[in-house]
C-alpha positions as CSV (number, residue, x, y, z in Angstrom):
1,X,4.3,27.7,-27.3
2,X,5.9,25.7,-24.5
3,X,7.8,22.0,-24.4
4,X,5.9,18.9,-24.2
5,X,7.2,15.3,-23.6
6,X,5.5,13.3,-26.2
7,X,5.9,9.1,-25.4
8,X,6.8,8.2,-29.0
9,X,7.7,4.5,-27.9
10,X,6.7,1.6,-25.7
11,X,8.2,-1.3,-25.0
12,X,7.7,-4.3,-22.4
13,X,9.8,-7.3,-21.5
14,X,8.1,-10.3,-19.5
15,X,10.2,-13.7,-18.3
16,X,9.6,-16.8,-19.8
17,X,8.8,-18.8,-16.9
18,X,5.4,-18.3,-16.1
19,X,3.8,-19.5,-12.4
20,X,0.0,-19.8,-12.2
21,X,-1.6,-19.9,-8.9
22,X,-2.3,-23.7,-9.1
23,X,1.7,-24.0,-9.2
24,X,1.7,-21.6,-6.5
25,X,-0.2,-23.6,-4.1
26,X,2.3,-26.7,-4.4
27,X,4.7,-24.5,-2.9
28,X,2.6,-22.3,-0.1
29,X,-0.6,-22.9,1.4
30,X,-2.7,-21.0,-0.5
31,X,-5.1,-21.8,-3.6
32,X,-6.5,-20.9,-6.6
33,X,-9.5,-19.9,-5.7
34,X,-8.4,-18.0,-2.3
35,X,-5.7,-16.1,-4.6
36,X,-8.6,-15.0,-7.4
37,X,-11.1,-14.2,-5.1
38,X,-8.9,-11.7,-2.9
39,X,-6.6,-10.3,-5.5
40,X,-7.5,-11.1,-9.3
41,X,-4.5,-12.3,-9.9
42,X,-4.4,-15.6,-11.9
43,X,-0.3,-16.4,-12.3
44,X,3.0,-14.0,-12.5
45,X,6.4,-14.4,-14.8
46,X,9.3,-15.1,-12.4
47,X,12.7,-14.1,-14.0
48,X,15.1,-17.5,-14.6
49,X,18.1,-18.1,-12.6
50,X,21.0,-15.4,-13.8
51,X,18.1,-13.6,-15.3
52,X,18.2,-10.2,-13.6
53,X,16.6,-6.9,-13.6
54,X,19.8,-5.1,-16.0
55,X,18.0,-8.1,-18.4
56,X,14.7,-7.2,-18.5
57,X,15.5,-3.4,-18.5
58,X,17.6,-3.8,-21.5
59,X,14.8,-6.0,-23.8
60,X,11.8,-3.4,-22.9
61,X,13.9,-0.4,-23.6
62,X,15.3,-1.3,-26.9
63,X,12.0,-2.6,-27.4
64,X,10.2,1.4,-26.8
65,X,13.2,2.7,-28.9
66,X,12.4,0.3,-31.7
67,X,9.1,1.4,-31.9
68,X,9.9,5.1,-31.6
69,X,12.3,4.7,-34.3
70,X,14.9,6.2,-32.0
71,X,19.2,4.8,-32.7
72,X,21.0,5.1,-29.5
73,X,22.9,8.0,-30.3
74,X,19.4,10.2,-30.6
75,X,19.0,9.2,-26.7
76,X,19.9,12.1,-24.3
77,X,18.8,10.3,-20.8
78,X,17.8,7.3,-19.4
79,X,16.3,6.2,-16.3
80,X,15.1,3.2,-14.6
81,X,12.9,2.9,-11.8
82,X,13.4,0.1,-9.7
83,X,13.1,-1.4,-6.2
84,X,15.5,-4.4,-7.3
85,X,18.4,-3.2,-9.0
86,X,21.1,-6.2,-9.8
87,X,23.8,-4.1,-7.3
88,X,24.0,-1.9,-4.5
89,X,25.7,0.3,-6.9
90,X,26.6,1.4,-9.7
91,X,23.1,2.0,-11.1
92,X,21.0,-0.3,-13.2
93,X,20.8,2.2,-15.3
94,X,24.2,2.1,-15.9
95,X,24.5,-2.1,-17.4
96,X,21.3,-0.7,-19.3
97,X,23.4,2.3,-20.8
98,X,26.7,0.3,-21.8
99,X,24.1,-2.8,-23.5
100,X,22.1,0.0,-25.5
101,X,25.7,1.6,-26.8
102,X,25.1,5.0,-25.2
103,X,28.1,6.1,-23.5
104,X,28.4,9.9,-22.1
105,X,24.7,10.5,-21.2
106,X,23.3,10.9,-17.8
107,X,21.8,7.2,-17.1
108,X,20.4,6.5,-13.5
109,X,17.8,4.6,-10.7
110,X,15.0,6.0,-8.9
111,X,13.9,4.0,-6.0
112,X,10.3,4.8,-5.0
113,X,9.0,1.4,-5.1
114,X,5.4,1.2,-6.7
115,X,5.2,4.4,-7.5
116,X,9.1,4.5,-8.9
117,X,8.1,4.5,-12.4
118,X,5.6,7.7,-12.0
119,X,8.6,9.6,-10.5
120,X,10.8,8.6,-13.2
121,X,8.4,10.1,-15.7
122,X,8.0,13.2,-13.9
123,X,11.8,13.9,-13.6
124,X,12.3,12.9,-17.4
125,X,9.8,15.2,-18.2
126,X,11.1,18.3,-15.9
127,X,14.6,17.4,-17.7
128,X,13.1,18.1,-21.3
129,X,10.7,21.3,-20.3
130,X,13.7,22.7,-18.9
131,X,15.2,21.9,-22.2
132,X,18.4,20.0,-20.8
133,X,17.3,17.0,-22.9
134,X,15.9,16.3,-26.2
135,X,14.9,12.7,-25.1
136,X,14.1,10.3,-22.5
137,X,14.5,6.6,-22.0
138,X,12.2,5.8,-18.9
139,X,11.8,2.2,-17.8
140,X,10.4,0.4,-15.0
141,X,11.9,-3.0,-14.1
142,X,11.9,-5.8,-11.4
143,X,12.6,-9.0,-9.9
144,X,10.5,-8.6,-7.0
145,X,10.8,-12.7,-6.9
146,X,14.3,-12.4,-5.6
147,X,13.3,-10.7,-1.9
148,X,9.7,-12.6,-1.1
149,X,9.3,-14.6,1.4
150,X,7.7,-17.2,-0.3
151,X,6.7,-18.8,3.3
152,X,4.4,-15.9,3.4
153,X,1.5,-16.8,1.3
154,X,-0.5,-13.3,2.1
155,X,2.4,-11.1,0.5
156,X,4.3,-14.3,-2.0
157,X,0.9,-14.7,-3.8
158,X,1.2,-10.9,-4.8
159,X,4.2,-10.5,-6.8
160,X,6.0,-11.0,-10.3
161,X,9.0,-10.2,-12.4
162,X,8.8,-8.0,-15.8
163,X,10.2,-4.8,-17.0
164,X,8.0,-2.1,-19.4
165,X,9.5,1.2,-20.9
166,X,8.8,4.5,-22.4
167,X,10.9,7.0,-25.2
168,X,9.6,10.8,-24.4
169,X,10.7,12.9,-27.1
170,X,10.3,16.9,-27.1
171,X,7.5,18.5,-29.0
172,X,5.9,22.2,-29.4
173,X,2.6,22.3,-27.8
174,X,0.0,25.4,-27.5
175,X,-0.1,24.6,-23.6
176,X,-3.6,23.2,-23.2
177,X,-4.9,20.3,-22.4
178,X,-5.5,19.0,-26.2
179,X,-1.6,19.1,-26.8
180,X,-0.1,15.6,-26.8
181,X,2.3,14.3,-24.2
182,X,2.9,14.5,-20.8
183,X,0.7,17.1,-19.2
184,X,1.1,17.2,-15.6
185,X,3.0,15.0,-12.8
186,X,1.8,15.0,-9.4
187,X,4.3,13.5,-6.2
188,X,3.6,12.9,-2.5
189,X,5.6,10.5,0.6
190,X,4.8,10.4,3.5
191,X,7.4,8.7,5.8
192,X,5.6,8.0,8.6
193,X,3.9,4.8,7.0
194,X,7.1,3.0,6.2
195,X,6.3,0.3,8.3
196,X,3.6,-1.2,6.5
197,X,5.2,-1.8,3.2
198,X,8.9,-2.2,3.2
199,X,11.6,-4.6,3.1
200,X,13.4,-5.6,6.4
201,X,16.5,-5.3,6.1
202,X,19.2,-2.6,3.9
203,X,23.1,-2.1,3.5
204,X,23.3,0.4,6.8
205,X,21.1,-1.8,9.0
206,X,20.9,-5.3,8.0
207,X,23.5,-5.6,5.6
208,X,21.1,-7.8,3.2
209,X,18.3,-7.3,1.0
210,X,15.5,-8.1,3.3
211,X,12.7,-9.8,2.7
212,X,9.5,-7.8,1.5
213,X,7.1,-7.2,4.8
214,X,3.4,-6.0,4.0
215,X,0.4,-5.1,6.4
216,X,-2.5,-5.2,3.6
217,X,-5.4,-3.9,5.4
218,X,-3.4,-0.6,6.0
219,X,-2.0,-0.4,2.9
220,X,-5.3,-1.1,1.1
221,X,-7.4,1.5,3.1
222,X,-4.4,4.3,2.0
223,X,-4.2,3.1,-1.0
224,X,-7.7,3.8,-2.0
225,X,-7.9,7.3,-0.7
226,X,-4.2,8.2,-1.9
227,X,-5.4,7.3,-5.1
228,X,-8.2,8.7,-5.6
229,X,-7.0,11.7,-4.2
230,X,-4.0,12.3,-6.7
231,X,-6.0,11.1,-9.8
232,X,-8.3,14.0,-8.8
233,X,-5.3,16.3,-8.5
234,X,-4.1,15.6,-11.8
235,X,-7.7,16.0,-13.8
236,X,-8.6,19.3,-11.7
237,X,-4.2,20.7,-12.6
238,X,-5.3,20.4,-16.4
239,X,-9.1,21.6,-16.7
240,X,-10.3,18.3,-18.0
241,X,-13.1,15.8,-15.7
242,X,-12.6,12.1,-15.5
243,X,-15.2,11.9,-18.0
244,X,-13.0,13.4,-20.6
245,X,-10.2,10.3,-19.7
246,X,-10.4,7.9,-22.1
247,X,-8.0,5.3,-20.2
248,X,-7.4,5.1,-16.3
249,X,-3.6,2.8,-16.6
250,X,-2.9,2.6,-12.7
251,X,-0.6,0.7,-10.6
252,X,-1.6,-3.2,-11.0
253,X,-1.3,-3.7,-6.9
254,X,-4.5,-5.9,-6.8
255,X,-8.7,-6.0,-8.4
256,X,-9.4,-4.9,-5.6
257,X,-8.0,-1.9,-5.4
258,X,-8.7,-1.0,-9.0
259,X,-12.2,-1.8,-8.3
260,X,-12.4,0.7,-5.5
261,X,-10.4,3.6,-6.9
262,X,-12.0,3.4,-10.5
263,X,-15.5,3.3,-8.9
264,X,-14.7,6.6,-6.3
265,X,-13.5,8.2,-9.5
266,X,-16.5,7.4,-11.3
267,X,-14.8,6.1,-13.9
268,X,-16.4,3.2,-15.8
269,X,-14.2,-0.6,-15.5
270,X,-14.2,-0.8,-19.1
271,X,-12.1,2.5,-19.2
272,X,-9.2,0.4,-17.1
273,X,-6.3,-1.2,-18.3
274,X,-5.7,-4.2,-15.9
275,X,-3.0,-6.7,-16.6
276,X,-2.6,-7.3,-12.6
277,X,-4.5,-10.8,-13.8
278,X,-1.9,-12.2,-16.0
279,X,1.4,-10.3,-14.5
280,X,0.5,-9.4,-10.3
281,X,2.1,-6.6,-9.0
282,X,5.4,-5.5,-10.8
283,X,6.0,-2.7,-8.6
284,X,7.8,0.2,-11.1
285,X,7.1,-2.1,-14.1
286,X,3.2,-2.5,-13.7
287,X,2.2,1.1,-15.6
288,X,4.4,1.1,-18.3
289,X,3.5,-2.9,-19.1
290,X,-0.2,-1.9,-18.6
291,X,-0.3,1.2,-20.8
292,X,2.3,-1.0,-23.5
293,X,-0.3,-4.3,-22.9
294,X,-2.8,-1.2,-24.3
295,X,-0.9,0.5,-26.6
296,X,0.0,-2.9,-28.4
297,X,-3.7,-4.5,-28.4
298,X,-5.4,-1.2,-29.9
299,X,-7.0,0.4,-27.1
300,X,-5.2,3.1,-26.4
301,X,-4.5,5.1,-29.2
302,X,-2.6,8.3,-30.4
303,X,-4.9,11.6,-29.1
304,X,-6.6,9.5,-26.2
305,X,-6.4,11.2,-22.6
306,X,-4.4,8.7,-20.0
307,X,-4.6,9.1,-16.6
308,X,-1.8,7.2,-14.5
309,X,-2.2,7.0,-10.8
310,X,0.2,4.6,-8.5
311,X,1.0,4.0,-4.5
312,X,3.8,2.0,-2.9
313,X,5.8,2.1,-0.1
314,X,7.6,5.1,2.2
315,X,4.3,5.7,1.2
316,X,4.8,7.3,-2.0
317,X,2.1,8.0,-4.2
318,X,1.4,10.3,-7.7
319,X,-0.2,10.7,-11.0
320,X,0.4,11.8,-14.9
321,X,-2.3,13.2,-17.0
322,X,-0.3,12.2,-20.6
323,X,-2.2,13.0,-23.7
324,X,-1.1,10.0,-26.0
């Protein structure tokens, strides 16, 4: 018998204001059309003014706790990945853990951009196999509105606010791949690209946020091999072939690239979960909305296979096999 992390909870939180890309091209010069065509995406949620990323945070996590039946004082960690956290420091985490009313446990960020909320998961998850923790608030949040440069209409069209989350609770499993829960993680960086994706400015060197910097072609071309690359790490780590996944949930960084990575996998588009259409890229938030968008309309349900797979910049990229 060994210790699996079973997700017991989802949760999602999405802003109010919604922007489609006909609003969008009032503002940039871009359209409609030109926006569809290159990236599937059709409008984002931008978070209100004083809305911040502590907000959204706080309504998908209580949110995955609700539906996991979990009170705070059950909670034994919580994390949140994020690229835009509301300080320097302390720790989104931190306003999350006070709002919740869970004083005294660890609570803390991970910053890996994109693939932040993958990397979350998989520390969660080491926390409970090494039986530290019981449980496991993991949530992926961002107001990626708040550092475009929405002159730029090849990266501002891209974008949007939300937050989704996840409760991982421990369980018994046998140790195969027919136990549910988390079943392997699977993490890579490589430095040398941060160039292409990053924001321009920090506290050491800038002393600002930045403004979010993007060279697509390169980041697509790595994005399509990276990805492919660790989905196929994470199938071949547990036994199983991508025709034994029932759901691919990736990062929701552009058609496109979904379209590319689930065809080099094989893997048929109606086994995809895209939400990129109605939310853009969310950075840490996409996965967990796109696997709570499927947990909440039926698709995904309890016993399918998921596989996860994600890119964003440093470059980091990673998957999770997770057993629903």
């Amino acid at each position: 018998m060994i210790i699996r992390s079973v997700m017991t909870g989802v949760g999602s939180y999405l802003p109010q204001n919604v922007v489609s890309n006909a609003e969008l091209s009032k503002r940039v010069d871009t359209t409609d059309e030109w926006i569809t065509e290159r990236t599937g995406i059709k409008q984002r949620h931008i978070a209100a003014e004083g809305q911040f990323t502590s907000h959204l945070a706080i309504e998908a996590g209580r949110a995955a706790m609700a539906m996991a039946g979990m009170t705070p004082d059950k909670l034994d960690m919580l994390i949140v990945a994020t690229t835009t956290p509301d300080n320097t420091f302390p720790a989104t985490a931190a306003k999350v853990q006070a709002a919740i009313g869970r004083p005294g446990i660890p609570a803390f960020d991970v910053q890996a951009v994109c693939s932040g909320w993958i990397y979350a998961l998989a520390t969660a998850d080491n926390f409970i196999k090494a039986g530290q923790v019981k449980s496991a608030l993991v949530i992926g949040a961002e107001t990626l509105s708040r550092f475009l440069d929405w002159t730029d209409r090849s990266s501002c069209v891209l974008f949007g606010d939300g937050a989704g989350a996840v409760v991982l609770q421990a369980a018994q499993g046998q140790g195969t791949s027919a136990d549910r829960g988390v079943l392997s993680t699977h993490l890579h960086s490589d430095g040398r690209y941060f160039d292409i994706l990053q924001a321009d400015g920090g506290v050491s060197t800038t002393q600002t946020t930045g403004l979010l910097r993007m060279k697509g072609k390169e980041v697509f071309r790595h994005a399509v091999v990276n990805l492919a690359e660790t989905a196929r790490e994470a199938v071949d780590a547990n036994g199983v072939t991508f025709a034994d996944v029932d759901w691919l949930v990736p990062h929701q960084a552009n058609s496109r690239i979904l379209d590319s990575t689930a065809e080099k996998l094989g893997i048929s588009p109606d086994k995809v979960i895209i939400t990129v259409d109605k939310h853009a890229n969310t950075s840490a938030a996409s996965i967990p909305l796109a696997l709570n968008q499927g947990v909440k309309d039926g698709r995904i349900k309890p016993g399918q296979l998921l596989l996860m797979e994600t890119m964003g910049g440093g470059f980091t990229w990673g998957s999770a096999l997770v057993r629903f």
